[in-house]
C-alpha positions in Angstrom: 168.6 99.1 60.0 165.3 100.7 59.1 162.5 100.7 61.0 160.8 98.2 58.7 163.1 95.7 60.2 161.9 96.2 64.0 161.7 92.8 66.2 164.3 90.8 64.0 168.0 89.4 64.6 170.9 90.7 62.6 170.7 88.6 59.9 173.2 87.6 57.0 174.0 90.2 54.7 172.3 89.6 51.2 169.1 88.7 53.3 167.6 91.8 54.9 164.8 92.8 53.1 162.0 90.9 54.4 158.5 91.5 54.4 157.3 94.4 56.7 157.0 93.9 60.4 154.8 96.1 62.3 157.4 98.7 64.2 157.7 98.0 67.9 158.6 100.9 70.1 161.2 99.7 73.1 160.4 101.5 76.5 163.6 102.5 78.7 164.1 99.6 80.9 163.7 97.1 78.3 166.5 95.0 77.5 166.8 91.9 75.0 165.1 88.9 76.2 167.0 85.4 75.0 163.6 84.8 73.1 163.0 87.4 70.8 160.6 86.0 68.7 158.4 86.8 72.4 159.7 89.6 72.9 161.2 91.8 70.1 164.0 94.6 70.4 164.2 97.3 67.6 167.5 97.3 66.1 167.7 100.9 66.6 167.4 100.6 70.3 169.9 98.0 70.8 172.6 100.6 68.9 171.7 103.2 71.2 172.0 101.2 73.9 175.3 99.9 72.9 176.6 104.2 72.1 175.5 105.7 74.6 174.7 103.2 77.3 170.8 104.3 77.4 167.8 104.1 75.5 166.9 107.6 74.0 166.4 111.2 75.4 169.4 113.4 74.1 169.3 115.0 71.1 172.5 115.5 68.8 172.9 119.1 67.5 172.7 118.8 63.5 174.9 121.8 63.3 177.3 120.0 65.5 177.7 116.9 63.1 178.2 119.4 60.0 181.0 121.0 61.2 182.5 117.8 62.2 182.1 116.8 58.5 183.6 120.2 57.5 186.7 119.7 59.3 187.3 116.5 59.1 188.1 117.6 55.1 189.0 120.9 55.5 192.6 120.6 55.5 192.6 119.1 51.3 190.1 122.4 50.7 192.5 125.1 51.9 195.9 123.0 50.5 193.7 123.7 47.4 192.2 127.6 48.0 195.8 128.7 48.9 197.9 126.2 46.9 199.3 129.4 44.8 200.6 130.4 48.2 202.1 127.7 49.4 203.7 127.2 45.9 205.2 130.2 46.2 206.0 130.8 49.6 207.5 127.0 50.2 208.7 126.4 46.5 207.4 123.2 46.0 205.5 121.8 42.4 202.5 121.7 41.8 203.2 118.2 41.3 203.6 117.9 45.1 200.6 119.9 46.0 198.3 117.5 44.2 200.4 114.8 46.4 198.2 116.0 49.2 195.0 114.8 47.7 196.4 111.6 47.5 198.5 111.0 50.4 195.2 112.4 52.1 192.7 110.4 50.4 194.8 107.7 50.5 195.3 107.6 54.5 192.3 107.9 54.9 191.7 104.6 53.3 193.9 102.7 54.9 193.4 104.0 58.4 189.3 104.5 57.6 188.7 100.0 58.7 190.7 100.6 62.1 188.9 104.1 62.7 185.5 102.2 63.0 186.7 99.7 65.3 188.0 102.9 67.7 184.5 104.3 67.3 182.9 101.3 67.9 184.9 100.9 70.9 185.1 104.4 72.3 181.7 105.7 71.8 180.6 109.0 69.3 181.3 111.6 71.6 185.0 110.8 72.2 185.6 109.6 68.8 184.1 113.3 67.5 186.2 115.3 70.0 189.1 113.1 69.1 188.3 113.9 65.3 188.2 117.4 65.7 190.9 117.7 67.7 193.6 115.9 65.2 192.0 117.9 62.7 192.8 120.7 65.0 196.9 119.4 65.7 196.9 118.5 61.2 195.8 122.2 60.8 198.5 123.6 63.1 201.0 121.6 61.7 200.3 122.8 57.9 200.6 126.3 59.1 203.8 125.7 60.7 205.0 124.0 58.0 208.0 124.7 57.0 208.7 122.9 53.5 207.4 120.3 51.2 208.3 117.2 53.7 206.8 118.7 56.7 203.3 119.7 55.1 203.0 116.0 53.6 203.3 114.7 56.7 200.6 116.8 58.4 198.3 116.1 55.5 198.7 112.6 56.3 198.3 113.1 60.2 195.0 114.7 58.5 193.5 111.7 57.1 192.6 110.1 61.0 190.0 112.2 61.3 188.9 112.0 57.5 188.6 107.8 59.0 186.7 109.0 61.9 184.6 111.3 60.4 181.5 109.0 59.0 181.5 106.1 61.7 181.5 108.7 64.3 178.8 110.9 62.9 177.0 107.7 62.1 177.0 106.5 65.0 176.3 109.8 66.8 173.0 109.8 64.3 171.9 106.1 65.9 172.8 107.2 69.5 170.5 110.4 69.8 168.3 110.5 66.5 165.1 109.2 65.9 164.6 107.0 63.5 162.1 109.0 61.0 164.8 112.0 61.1 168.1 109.7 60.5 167.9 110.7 56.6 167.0 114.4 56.8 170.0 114.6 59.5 172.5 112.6 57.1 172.0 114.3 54.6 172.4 117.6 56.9 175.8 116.1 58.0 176.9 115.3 54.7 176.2 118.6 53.4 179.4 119.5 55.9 181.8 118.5 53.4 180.3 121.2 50.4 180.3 123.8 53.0 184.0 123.1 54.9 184.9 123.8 50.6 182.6 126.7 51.1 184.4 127.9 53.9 188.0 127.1 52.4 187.0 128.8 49.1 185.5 132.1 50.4 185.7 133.4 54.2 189.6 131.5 54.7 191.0 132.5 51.8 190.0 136.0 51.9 191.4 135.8 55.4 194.6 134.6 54.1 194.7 138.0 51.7 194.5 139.6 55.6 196.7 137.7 57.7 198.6 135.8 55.4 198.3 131.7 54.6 199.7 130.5 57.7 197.2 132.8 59.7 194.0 131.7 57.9 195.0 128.1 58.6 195.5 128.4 62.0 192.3 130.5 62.4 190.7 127.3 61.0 192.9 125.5 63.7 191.5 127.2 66.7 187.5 127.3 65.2 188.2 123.1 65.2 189.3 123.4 68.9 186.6 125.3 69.9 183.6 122.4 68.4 185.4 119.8 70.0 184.7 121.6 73.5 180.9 122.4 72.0 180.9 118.6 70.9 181.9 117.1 74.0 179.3 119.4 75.8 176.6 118.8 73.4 176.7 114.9 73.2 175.3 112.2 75.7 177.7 110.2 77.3 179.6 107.4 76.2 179.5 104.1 78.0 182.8 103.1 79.4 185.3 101.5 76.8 185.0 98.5 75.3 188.1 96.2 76.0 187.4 93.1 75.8 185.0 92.5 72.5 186.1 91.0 69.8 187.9 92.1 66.8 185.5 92.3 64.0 186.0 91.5 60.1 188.0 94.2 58.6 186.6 92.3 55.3 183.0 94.0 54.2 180.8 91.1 53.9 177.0 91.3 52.4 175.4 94.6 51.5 178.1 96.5 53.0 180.4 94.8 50.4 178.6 96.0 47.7 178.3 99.6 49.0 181.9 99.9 49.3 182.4 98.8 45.5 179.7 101.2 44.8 181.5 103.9 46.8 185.2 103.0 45.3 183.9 103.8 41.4 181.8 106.6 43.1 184.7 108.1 44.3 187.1 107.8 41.2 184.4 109.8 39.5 183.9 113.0 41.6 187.4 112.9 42.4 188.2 114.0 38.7 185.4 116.0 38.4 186.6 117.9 41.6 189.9 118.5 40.8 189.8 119.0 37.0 186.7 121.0 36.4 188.0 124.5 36.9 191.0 123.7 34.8 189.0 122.5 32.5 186.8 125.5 31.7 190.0 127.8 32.2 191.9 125.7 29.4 189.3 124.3 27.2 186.2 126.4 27.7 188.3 129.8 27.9 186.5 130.6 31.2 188.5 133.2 33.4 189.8 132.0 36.1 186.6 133.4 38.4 184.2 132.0 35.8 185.8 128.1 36.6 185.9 129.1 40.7 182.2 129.7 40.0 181.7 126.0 38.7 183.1 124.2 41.8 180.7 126.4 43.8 178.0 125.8 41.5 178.8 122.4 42.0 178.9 122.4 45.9 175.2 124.0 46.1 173.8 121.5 44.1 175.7 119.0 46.5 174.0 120.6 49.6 170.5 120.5 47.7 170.7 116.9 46.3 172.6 115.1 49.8 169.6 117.0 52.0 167.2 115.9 49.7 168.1 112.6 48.4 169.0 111.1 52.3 165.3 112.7 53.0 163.8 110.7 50.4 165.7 107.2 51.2 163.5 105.0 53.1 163.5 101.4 53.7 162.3 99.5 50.2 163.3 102.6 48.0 166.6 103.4 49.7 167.8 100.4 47.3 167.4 101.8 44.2 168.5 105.4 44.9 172.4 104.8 44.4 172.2 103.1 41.4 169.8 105.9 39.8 171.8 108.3 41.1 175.0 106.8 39.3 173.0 106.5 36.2 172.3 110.2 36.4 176.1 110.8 36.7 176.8 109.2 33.8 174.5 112.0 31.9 176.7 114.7 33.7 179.7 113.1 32.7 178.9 112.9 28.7 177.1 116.6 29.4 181.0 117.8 30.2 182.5 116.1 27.8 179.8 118.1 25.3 180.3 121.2 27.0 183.4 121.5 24.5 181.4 121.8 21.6 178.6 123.6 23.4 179.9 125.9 25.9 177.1 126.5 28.6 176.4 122.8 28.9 179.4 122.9 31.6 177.0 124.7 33.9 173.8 122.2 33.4 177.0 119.3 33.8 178.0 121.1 37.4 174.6 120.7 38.8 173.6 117.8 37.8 177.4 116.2 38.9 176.2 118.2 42.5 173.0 116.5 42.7 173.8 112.8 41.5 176.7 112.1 41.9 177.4 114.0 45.0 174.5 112.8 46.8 174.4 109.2 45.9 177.7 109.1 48.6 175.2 110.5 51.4 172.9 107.6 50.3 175.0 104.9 50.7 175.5 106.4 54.1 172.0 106.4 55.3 172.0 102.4 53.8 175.0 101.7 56.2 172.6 103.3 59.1 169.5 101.0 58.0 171.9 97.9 57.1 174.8 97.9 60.3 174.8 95.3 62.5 174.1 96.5 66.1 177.6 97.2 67.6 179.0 97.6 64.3 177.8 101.1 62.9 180.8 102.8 62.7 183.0 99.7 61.6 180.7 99.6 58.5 180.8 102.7 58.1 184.4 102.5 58.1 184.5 100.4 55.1 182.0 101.8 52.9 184.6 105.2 53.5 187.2 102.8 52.8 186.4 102.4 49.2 185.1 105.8 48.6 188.7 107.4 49.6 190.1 104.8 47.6 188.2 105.9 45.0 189.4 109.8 45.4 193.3 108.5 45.8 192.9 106.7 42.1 190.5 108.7 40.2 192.4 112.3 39.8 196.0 110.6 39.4 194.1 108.1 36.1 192.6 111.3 34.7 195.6 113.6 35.3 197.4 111.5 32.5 194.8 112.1 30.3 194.9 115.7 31.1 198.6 116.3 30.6 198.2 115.2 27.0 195.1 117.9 26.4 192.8 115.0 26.0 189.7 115.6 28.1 187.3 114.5 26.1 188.6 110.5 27.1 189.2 111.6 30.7 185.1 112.7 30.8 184.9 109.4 29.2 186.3 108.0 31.7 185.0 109.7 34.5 181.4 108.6 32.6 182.7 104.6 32.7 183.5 104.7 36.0 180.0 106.5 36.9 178.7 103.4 34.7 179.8 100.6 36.9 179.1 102.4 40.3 175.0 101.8 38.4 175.9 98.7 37.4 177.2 97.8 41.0 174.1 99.5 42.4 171.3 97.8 40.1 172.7 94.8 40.6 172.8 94.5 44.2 169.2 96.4 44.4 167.7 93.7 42.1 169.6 90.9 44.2 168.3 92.2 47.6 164.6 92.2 46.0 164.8 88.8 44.7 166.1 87.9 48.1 163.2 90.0 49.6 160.6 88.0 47.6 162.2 84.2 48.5 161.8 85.2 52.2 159.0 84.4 54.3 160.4 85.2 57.8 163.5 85.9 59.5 166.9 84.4 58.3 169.6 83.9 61.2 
């Protein structure tokens, strides 16, 4: 919840935008009296309290949450840098390397609703050390890997901490940040995802040219190691383990509901744009091979930019609105790359602009899930607005893959651009439902 929404209950989803209430600033040794209506308790309070097991002081390392973003994904990014290598060296299809985007993507979203009930459970700090360190084991095992079988079930060992990764940050970000620098730091920690690409792309593959595949991937291995010892240094303590709460909804109920819809169709899109771009300008554009490398880094930047900027910029009362703007500009990038065969450098305008709509409109919905989760609940909410968005990245490249096979990417940009489409619709709607509710309420709703 946003600061705006100081001194009030939970209340049902559908129902929280109510008329500004003067922000109330809980001291240390203030806990939540049985009246609140006499004595209010900032939302943000109560979910530090129930992290951490104390009111404020320690300060989370942005850096620290980055790289925990980074690796939670960087296992899919070096499949993909070194997937000529691994086609070679472990004779497998190409078929099966794009498996591993979806048996990834697809874990992920299955496991993603149990992961925030571990992190809601555990605490941040464990749950990051515990993401970092599977990432760690995954890695390892992908190195070792010694055929098709083998690697496919790493990559799927991979997707537990790809279900940790957001509730844990999340939930880190409530714990130790303040609440005028959540958005700035969200956006920070989602930028980790463009630069664990970065890092895959550039630094690990040229290490691979060095020290062979294997070696590059377990480099990567021991570096994830290494930041869950910084993490579990850097990060407050966690209160003891909760045992005996009770299981929460698995369902998403309310604005989270709508977020995860959002974030399904979301997903679909930049999954295609992702993983078909560079082939793309290498078979339709007659780009080089570099030439198309340089458009998923193109692509990333403007990621980093927009998610940075964007999260910044969402704040209670406009937060609303920014997904489904953000979808409606993704549209435009999807008709620009379906143009770009007719008009060459439109592909570059189309790269950016997928980077800094489409991209950042995920970190968005994040920073919503912050202002919006229940206290206690952070990371399972955050769970399931992951939930749809790896959903979305499991379906999306498989449903433009068989439009691609046929040569036909003018209908798979179409697609991608319809899909974009009812991520606004979904986001419009639900902003212009949560006004209206905003306007028919004249005090708290329990």
């Amino acid at each position: 919840m946003g600061t705006e929404d100081a001194g009030r209950e939970p209340q049902p989803p559908g129902a929280r935008d109510v008329p500004e209430a003067p922000h109330v600033r809980v001291a240390p040794d203030v806990t939540e009296a049985p009246d609140t209506a006499a004595a209010p308790v900032v939302p943000e309070a109560r979910e530090r309290a129930a992290a951490t097991g104390t009111t404020g002081g320690a300060r989370v390392p942005t850096a620290l949450l980055t790289s925990a973003m980074a690796f939670s994904m960087l296992q899919l990014f070096l499949l993909g840098a070194l997937g000529p290598r691994l086609v070679d060296e472990l004779d497998f299809s190409p078929t099966v390397l794009g498996l591993t985007t979806t048996i990834g993507f697809g874990t992920a979203a299955v496991l993603s609703p149990a992961g925030g009930r571990i992190v809601d459970r555990v605490g941040p700090r464990r749950a990051l050390a515990a993401l970092l360190l599977l990432s760690a084991a995954a890695l390892a095992l992908i190195g070792a890997a010694p055929g098709a079988g083998f690697l496919l079930a790493a990559v799927a060992l991979g997707g537990l901490p790809q279900a940790l990764a957001n509730p844990a940050t999340n939930k880190a970000i409530l714990a130790a940040v303040e609440p005028a620098r959540r958005g700035a730091v969200t956006g920070m920690k989602q930028s980790g995802v463009q630069l664990g690409a970065f890092a895959a792309g550039l630094p690990l593959a040229a290490l691979a040219g060095w020290v062979g595949w294997r070696g590059a991937v377990w480099t990567a291995a021991s570096a994830a190691v290494v930041t869950a010892g910084w993490a579990l240094r850097a990060l407050p303590p966690d209160p003891p383990a909760r045992t005996g709460a009770p299981r929460a909804s698995l369902v998403p109920r309310g604005a989270i509901a709508w977020l995860a819809a959002f974030s399904l169709l979301l997903g679909c899109g930049i999954a295609s744009v992702n993983t078909y771009l560079a082939l793309y300008g290498v078979r339709r554009l007659d780009m080089g091979a570099g030439a198309a490398g340089a458009l998923v880094a193109v692509l990333g930047v403007a990621g980093v930019v927009g998610r940075v900027a964007w999260s910044k910029a969402a704040r209670p009362g406009r937060a609303e609105w920014l997904p489904g703007w953000l979808a409606a500009g993704a549209v435009g990038a999807a008709l620009l790359l379906a143009g770009a065969a007719a008009v060459g450098p439109l592909v570059w305008v189309a790269a950016v602009a997928v980077g800094v709509f489409a991209v950042s409109a995920n970190a968005v919905s994040m920073v919503l899930v912050m202002q919006r989760a229940a206290p206690g609940r952070a990371g399972q909410d955050s769970a399931l607005v992951s939930a749809g968005f790896f959903t979305g990245f499991a379906l999306g490249p498989p449903l433009f893959g068989l439009l691609a096979a046929s040569d036909r990417y003018g209908w798979g940009w179409s697609l991608v651009a319809a899909e974009f489409a009812g991520a606004c619709g979904v986001g419009l709607v639900w902003a212009v439902r949560e006004r209206g509710l905003a306007r028919q309420t004249t005090g708290p709703v329990r």
